[in-house]
N, CA and C of each residue as an Amber inpcrd file, in Angstrom:
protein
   366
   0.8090000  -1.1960000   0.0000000   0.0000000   0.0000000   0.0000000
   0.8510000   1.2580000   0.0000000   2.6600000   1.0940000  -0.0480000
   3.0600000   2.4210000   0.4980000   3.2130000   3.1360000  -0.9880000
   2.2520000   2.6120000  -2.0610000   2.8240000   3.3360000  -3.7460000
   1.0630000   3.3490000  -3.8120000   0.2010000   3.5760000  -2.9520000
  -0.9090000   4.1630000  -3.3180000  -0.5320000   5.7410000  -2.6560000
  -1.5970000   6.2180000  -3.2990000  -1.4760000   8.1150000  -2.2760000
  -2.5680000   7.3830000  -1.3410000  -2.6970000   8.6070000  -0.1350000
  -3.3110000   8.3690000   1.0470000  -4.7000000   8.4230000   1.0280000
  -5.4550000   8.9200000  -0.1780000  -7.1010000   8.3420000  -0.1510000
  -7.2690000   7.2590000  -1.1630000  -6.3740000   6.1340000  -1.8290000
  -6.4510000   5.3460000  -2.0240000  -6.2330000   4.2460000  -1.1220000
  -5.0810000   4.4780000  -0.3830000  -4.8820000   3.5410000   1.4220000
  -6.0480000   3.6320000   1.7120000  -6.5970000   4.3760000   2.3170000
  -7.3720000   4.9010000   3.1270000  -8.9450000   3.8280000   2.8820000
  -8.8570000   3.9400000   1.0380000 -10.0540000   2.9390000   0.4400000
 -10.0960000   1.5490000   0.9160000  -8.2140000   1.4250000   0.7490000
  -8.1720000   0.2770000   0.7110000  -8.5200000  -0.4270000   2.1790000
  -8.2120000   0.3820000   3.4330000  -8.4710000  -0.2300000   4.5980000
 -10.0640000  -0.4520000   4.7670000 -10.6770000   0.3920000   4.0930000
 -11.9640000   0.7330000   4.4360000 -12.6150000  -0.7770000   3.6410000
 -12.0550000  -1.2340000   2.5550000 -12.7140000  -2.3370000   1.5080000
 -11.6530000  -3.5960000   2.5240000 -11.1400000  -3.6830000   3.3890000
 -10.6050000  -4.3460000   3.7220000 -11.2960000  -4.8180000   5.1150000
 -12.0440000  -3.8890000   5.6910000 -12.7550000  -3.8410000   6.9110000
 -14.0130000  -4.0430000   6.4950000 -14.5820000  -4.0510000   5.4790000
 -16.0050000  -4.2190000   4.6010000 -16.1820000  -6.0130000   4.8890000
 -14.8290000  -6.0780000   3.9110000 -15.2830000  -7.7190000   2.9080000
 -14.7860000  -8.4990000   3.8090000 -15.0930000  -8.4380000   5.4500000
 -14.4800000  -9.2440000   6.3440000 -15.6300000  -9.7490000   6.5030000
 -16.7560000  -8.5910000   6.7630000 -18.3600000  -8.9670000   7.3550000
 -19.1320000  -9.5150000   6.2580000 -18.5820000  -8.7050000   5.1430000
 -19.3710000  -9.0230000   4.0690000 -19.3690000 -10.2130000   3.1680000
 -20.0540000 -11.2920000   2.6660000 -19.9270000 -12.1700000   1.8570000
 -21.0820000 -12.7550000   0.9870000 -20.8950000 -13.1400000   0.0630000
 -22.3160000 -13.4320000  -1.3120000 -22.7560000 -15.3120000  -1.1420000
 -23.5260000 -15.2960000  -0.9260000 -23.6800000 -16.7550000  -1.1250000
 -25.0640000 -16.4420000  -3.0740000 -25.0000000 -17.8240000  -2.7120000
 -25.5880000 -18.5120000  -4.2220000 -27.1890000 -18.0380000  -4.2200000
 -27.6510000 -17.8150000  -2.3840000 -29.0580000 -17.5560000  -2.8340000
 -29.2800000 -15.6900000  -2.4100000 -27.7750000 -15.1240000  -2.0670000
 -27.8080000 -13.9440000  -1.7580000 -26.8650000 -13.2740000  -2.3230000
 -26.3160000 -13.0460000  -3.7090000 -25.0060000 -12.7130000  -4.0940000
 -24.5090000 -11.1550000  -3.3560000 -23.2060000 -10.6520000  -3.6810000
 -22.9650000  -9.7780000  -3.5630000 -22.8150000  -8.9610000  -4.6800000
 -23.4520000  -7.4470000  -4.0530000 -23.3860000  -6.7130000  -5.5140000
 -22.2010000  -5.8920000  -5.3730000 -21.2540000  -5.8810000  -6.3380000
 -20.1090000  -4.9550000  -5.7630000 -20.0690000  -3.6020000  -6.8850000
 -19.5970000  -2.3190000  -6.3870000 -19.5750000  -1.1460000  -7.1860000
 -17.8960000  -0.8110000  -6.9160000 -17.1460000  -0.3800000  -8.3450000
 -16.1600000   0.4870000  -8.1420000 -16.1560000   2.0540000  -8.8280000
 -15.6620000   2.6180000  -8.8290000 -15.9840000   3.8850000  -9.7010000
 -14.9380000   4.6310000  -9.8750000 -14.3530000   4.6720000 -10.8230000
 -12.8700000   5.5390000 -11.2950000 -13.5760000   7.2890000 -11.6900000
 -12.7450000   7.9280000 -12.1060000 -13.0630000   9.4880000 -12.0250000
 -13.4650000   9.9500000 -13.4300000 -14.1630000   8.6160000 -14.1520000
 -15.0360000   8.7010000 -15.1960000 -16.1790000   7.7720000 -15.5040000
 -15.9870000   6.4960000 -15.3180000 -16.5760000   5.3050000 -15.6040000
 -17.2320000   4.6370000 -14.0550000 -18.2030000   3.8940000 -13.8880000
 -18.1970000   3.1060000 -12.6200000 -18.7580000   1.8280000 -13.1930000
 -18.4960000   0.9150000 -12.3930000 -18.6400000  -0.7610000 -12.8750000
 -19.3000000  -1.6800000 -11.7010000 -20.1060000  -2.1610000 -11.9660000
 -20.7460000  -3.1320000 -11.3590000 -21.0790000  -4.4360000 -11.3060000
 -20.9350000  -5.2860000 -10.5770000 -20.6570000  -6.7730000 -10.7820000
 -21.9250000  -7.5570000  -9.3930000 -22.3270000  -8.2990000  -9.9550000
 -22.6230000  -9.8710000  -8.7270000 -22.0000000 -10.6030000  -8.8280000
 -21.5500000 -10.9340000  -7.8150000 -20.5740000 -12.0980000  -7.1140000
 -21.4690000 -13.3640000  -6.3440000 -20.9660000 -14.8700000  -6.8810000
 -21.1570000 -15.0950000  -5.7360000 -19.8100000 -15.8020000  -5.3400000
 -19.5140000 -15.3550000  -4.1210000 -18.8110000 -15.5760000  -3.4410000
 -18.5460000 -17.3930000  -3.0130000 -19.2390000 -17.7580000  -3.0100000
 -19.0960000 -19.3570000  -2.5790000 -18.5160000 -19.9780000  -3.4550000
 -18.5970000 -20.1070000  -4.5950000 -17.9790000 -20.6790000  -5.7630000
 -16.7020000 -19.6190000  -6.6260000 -17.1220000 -18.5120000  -6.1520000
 -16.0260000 -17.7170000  -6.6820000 -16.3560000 -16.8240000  -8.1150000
 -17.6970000 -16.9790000  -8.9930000 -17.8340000 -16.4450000 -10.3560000
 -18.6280000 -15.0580000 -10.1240000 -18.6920000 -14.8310000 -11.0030000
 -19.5160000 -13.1820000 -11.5440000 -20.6260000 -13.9230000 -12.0850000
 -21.7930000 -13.4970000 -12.0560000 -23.1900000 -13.6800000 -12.6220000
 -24.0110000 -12.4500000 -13.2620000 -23.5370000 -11.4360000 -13.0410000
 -23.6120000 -10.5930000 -13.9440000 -22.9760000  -9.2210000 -14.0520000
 -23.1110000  -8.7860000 -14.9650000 -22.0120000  -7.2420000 -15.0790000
 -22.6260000  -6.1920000 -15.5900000 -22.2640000  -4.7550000 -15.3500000
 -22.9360000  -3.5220000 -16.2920000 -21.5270000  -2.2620000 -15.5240000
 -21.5820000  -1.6200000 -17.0780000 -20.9010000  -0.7250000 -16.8770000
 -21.0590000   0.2490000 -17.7210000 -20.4440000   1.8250000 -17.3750000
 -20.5110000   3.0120000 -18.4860000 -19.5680000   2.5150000 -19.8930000
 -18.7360000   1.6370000 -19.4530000 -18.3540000   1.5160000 -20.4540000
 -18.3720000   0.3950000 -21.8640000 -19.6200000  -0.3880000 -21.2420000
 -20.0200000  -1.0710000 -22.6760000 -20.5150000  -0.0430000 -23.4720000
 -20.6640000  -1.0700000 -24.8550000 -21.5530000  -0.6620000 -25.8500000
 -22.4590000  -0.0540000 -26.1470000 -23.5160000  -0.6820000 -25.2840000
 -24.8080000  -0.4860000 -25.5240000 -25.0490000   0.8880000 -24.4590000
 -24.4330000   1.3560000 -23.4290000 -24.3970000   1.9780000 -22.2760000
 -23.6710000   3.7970000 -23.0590000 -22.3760000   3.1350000 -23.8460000
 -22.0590000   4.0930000 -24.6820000 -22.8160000   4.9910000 -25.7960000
 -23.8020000   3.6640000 -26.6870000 -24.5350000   4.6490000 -27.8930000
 -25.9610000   4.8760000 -27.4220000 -25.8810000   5.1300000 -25.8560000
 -27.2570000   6.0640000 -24.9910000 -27.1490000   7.0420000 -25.3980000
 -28.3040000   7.7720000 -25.1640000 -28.2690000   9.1390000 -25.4060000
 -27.2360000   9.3610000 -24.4420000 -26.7710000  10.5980000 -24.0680000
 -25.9320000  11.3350000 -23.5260000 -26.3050000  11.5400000 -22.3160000
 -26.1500000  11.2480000 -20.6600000 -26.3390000  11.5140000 -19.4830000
 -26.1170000  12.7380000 -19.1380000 -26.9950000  13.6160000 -18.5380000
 -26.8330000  15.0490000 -18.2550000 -25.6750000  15.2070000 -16.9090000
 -25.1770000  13.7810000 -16.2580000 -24.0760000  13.9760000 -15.3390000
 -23.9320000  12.7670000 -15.1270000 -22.6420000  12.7350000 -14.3920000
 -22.5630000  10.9490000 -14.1780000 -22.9620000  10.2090000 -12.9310000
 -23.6060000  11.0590000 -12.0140000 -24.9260000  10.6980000 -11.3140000
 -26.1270000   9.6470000 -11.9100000 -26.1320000  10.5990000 -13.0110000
 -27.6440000  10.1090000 -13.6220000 -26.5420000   8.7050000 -14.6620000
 -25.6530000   8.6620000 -14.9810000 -25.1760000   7.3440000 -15.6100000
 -24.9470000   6.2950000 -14.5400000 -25.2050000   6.7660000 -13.4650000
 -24.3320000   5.3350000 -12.0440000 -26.3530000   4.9890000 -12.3990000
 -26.7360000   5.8110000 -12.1540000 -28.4540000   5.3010000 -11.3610000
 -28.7330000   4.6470000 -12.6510000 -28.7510000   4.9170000 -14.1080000
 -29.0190000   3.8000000 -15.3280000 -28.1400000   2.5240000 -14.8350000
 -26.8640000   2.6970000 -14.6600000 -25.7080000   1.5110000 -14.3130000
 -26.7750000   0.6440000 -13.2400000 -27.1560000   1.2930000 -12.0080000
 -28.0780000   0.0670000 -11.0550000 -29.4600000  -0.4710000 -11.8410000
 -29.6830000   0.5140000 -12.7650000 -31.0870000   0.2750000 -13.3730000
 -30.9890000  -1.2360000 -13.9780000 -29.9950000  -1.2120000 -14.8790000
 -29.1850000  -2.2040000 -15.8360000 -28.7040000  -3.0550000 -14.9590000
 -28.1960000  -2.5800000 -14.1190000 -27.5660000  -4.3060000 -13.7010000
 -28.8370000  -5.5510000 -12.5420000 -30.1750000  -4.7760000 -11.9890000
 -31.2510000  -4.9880000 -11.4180000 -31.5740000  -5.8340000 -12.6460000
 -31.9470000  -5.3090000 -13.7860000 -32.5360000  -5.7810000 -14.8820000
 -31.7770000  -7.3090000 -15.4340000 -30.9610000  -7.2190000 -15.0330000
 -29.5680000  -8.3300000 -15.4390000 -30.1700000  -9.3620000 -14.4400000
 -29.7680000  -9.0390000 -13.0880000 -29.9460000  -9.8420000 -12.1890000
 -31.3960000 -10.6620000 -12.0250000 -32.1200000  -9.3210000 -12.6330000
 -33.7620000 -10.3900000 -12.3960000 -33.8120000 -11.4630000 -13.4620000
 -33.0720000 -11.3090000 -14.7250000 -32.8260000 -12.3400000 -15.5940000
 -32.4200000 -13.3200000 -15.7410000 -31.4090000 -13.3940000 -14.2370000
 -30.6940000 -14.8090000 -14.1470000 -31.9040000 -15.2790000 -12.3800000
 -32.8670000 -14.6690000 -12.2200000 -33.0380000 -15.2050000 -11.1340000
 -32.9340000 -14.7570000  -9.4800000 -31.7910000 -13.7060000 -10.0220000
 -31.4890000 -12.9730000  -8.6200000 -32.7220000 -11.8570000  -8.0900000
 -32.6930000 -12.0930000  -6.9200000 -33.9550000 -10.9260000  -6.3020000
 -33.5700000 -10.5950000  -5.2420000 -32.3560000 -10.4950000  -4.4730000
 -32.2180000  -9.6850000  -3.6170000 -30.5160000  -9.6710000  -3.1830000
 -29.3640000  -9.0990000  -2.6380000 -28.2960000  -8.8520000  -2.6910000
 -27.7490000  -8.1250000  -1.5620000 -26.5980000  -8.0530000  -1.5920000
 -25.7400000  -7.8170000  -0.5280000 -25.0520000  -6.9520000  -0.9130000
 -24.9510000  -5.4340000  -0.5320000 -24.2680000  -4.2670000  -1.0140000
 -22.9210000  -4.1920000  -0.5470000 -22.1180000  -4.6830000  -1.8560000
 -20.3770000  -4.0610000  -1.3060000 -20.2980000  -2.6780000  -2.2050000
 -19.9120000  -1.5810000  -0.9610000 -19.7050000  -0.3210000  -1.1600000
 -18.4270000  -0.0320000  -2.1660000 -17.4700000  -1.5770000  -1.5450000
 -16.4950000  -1.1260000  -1.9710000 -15.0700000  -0.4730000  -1.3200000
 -15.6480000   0.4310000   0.0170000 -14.8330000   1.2810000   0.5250000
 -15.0430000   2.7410000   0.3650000 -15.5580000   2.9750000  -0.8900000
 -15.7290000   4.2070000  -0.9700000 -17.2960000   4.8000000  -0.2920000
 -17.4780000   5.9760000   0.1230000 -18.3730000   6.2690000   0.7660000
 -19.8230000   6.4060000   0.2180000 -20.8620000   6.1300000   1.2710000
 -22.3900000   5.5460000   0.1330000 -22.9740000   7.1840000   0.3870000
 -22.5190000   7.5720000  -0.7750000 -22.4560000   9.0100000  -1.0900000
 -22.6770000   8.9630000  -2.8210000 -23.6230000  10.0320000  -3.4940000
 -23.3330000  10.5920000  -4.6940000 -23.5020000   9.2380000  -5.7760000
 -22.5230000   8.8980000  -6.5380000 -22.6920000   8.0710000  -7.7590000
 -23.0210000   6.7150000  -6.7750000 -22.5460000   6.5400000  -5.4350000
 -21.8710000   5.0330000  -5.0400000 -23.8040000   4.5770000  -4.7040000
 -24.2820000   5.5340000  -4.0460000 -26.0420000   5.9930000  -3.7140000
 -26.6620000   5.9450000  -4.8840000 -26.0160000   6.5780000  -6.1620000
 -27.3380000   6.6090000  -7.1610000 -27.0920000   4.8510000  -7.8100000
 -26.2290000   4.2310000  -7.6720000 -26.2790000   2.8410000  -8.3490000
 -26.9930000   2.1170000  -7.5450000 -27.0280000   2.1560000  -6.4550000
 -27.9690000   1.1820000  -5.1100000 -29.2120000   1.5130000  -5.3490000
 -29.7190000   3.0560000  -5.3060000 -31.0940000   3.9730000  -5.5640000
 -31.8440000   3.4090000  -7.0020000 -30.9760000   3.3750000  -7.9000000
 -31.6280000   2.6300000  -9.4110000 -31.8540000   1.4030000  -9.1510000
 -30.6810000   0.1690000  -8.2900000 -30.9120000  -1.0260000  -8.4170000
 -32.4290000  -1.1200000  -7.7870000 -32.7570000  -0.4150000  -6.6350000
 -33.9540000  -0.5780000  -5.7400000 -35.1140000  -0.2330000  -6.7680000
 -34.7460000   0.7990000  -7.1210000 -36.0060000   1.4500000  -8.0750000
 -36.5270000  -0.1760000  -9.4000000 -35.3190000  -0.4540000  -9.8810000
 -35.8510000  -1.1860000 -10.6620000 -35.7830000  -2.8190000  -9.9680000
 -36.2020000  -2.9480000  -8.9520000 -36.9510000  -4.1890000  -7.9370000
 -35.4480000  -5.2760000  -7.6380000 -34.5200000  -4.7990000  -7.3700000
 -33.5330000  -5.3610000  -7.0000000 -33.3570000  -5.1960000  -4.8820000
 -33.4710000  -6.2320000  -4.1540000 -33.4180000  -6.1880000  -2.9330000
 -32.3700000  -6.2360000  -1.8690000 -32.0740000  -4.9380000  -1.2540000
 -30.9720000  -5.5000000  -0.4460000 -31.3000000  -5.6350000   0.7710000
């Protein structure tokens, strides 16, 4: 950690003190969010076996030739919209929020706020 700067440490203790309590089983996955200082990405985990079951991000395809998001607020809350929509497709209906580390503030809130909106349960 000593070649991160100090609010990347800082993440990292925080995602380190998270994913101790936190874990996905098969009939409760985990939903995990990261978010770089353009793009944010979202995944289900389940944790017991170790795979991804589904994914959405700003930076596919289909996410790209959207109309244009008036901020990237409003692209995290499509991102939970989309990945709810994913999850009800394979079956999933309710989940376990990994923050991540970073604070449930702003984009990290509007991806949880969409997943709920579009019937995803945590």
């Amino acid at each position: 950690m000593a070649s991160l700067n100090r609010r990347q440490a800082l993440r990292q203790k925080r995602k380190k003190r998270i994913r101790k309590k936190i874990f996905g089983t098969q009939e409760r996955p985990r939903m995990t969010v990261f978010r770089s200082a353009k793009h944010i990405y979202t995944q289900i985990v389940d944790d017991t076996q170790g795979i991804t079951l589904a994914t959405a991000s700003t930076t596919e395809k289909e996410v790209m030739e959207q109309q244009k998001f008036e901020n990237k607020t409003a692209a995290a809350n499509y991102i939970g919209q989309l990945i709810a929509e994913r999850a009800s497709q394979k079956g999933i209906k309710s989940v376990v929020f990994d923050r991540n580390g970073f604070l449930y503030h702003g984009r990290i809130k509007a991806v949880s706020d969409g997943a709920r909106k579009a019937g995803l349960d945590f």
